[in-house]
C-alpha positions as a printed Julia matrix, in Angstrom:
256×3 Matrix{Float64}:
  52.91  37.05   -95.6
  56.21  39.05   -96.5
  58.69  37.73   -94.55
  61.37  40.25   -92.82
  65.07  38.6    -91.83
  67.01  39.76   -89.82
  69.75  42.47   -90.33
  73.28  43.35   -88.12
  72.6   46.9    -86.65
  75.74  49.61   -87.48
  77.4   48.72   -84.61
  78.84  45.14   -85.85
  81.69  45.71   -88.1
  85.22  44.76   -88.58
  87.16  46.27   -85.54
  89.82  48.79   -86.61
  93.46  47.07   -85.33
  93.96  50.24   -82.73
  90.6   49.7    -80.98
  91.43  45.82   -81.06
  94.38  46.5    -78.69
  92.4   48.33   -76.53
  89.61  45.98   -76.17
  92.41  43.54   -75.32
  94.25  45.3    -72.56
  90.86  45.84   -70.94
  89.92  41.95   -71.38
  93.59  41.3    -69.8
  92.85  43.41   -65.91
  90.67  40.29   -65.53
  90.8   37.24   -67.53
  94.69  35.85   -68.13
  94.13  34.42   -71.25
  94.11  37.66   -73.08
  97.67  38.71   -71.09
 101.12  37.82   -72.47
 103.16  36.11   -70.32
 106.82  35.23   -69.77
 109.42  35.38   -73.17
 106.01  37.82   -74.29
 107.46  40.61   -72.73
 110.92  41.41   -73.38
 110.01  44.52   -75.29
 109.96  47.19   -72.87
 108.79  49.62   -75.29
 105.44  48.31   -76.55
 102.17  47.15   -74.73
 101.43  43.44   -75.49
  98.63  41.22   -74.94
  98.28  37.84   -76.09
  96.93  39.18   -79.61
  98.67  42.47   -80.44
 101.57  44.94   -79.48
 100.95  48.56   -79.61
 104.58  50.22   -79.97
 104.48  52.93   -77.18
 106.8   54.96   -79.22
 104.49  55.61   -82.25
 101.45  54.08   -80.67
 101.21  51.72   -84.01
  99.67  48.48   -82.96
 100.23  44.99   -85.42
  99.0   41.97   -84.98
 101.45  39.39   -83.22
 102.34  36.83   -86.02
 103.01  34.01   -83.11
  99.31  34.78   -81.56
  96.47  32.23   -80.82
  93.58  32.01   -83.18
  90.22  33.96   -81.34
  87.35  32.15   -81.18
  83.97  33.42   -79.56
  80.6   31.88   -78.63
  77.74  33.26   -77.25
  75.06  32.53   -75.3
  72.13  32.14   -72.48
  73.4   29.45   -71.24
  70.31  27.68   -71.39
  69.27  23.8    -72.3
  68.76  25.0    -76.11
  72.53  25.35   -76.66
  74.41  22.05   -75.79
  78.07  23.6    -75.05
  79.47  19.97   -74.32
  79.44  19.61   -78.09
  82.06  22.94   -78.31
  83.82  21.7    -74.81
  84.53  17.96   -76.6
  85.4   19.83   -80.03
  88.05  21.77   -78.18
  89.85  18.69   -76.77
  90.07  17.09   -79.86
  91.12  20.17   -80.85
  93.98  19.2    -78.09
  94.8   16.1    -79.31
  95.4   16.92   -82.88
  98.05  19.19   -81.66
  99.5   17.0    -79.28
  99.57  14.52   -82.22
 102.1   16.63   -83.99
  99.71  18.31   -86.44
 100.71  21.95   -87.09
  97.71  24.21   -85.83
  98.01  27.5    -83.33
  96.88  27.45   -80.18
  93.22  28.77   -79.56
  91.71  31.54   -77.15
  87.72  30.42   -76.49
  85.99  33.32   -75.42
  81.88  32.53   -74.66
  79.82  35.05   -73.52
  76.72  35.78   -71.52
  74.86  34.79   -68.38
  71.84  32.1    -67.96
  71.13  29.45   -65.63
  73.99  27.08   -66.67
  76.37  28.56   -66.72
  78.22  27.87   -63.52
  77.38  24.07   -64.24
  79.79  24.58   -67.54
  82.44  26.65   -65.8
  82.94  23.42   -63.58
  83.29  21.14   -66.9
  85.49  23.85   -68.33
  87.84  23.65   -65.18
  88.44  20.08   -65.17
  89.35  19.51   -68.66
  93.25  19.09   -69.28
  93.99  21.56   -72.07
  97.23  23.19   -72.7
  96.95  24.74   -75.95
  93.03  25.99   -75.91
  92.0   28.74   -73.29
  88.41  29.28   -72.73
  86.94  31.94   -70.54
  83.6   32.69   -69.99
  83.25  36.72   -69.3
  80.35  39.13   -68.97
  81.14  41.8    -71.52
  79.74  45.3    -71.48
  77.17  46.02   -74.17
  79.58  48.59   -76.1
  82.49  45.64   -76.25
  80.07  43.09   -77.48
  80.87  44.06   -81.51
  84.2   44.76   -80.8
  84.87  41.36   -79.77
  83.03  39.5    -82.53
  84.74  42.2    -84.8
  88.35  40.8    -83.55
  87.66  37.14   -83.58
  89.23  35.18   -86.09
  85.46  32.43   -86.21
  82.55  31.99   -84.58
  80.78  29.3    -83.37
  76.38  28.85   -83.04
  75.45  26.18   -80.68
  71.8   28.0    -81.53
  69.17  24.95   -82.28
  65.5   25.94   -82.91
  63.21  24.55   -81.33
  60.58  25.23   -83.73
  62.89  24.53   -86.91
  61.89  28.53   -87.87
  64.11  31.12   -86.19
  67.14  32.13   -87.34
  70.28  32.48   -84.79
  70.68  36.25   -84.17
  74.25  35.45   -83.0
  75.11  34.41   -86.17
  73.44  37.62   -88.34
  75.49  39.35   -85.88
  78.69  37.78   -86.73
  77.96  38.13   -90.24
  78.07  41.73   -89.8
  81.34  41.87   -88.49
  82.6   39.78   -91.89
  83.18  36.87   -89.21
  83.06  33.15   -90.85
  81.26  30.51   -88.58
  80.53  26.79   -87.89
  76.86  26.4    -86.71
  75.16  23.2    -85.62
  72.82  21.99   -88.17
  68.94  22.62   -87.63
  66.13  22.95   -90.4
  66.16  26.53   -92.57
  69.53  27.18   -90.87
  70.56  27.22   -94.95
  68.73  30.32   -95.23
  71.29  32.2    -93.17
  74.52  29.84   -93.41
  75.57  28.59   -96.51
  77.58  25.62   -96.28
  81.27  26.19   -97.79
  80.53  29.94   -98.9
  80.24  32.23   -95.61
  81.23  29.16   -93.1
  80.46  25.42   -92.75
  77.42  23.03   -90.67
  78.15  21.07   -88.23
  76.36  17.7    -86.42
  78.4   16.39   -83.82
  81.58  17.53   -81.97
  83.76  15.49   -84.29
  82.59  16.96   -87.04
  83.36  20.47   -85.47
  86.71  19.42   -84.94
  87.4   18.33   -88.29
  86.42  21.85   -89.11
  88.56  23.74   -86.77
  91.44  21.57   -87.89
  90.89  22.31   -91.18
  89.99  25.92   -91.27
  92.74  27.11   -88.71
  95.58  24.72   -91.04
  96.84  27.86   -92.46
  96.96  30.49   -89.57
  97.97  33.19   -89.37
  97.5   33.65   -92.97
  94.37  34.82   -94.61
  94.29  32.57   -97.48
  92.36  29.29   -97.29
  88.67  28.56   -96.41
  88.8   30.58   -93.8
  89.68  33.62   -95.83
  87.45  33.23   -98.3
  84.79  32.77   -96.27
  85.61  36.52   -95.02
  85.98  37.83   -98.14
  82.75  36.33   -99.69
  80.87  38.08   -96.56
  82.72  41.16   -97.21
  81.95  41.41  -100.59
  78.01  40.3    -99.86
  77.74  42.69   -96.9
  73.93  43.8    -97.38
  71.46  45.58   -95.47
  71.7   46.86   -92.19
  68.82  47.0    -90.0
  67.12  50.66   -90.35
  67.61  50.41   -93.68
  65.69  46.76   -94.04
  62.94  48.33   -91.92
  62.89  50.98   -94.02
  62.75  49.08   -97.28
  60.41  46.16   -96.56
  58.42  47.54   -93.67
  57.4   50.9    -93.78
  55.73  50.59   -97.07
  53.57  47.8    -96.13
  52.89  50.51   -92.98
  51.8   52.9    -95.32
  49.71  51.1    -97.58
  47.38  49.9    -94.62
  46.74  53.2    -92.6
């Protein structure tokens, strides 16, 4: 047997700053946690979201240096993918902040539709957070990459049931140089490596800990977090035609 892994198509890549904004301002018509709000918007001459300011003057856009951290999830919102594990992460997520330690605030964006997921929109409702958001939208197939290409780290709740397949969320995030924390599960190795393109998780606590730890230094691109995006810059491989191309079509040939 040869075996064929997965590859990101093109479309998953690092999301130019200028396309971020605009992804942003869309996100913003209809979920609030992308808007800024209040002491946000005393400059009359930009466009702001939560994330960015375009200045409408020269149409540059820069990143906001006070903004939240973006994480993003996604999924079917089936039983394979136990999002109480991410929900109970978050509020400890809470109460490290409200404990004093120095960590920005957090925008949880999970995506997709399945049969649970108005049960976890009810959990999400009823939990008491003031520095994590989480929404829950249905995103267009064309802003799909765009968003994983603007987050900041991803999260994979993905847990094989046969111990075998690989979480395409993940491959996906990997094309967009995005570092994430993905529940333990056997061969997940083969895709994550532990401490080099993002960490394994167990339990919520554990996922905590690693939030804490890899948001510490914020803003800033230097830490784990940082290095974890520039080791998947600098091992950005294969994307899919060419895999097909390399590993498949000759075994094609060789058995018409």
């Amino acid at each position: 047997a040869t075996t064929l892994y997965d590859r990101p198509a093109s479309i998953f890549r690092e999301t130019p700053l200028d396309l971020q904004h605009e992804l942003f301002v869309r996100l913003a018509e209809s979920h609030p946690q992308f808007r800024a709000t209040g002491s946000d918007l005393k400059e009359v001459e930009a466009e702001t979201t939560v994330f960015t300011v375009r200045n409408l003057g020269n149409g540059d856009v820069t990143l906001r240096s006070d903004r939240p951290a973006l994480l993003i999830s996604s999924t079917s919102w089936t039983e394979d993918e136990d999002f109480s594990i991410l929900l109970k992460a978050l509020e400890e997520y809470e109460d490290f902040i409200r404990g004093g330690a120095s960590l920005p605030s957090l925008v949880c964006v999970i995506t997709g539709k399945g049969p649970q997921k108005e049960h976890y929109k009810k959990l999400i409702s009823s939990l008491n957070l003031e520095h994590v958001k989480i929404c829950t939208p249905w995103l267009e197939a064309e802003d799909y990459p765009l968003l994983l290409g603007s987050a900041d780290l991803g999260v994979c709740l993905h847990k094989s049931s046969s111990g075998l397949d690989l979480p395409m969320k993940v491959v996906d995030m990997f094309g967009c140089c995005l570092p994430v924390c993905a529940i333990q599960f056997d061969c997940l190795q083969e895709l994550v490596k532990h401490e080099e393109n993002g960490l394994i998780f167990r339990d919520s606590a554990e996922l905590a800990e690693q939030l804490k730890s890899l948001l510490s230094e914020f803003p800033s691109s230097d830490g784990r977090l940082g290095t974890f995006r520039s080791n998947l810059r600098a091992s950005r491989g294969q994307r899919w035609d060419d895999n097909w191309d390399q590993n498949v079509l000759p075994l094609l040939a060789a058995h018409r």
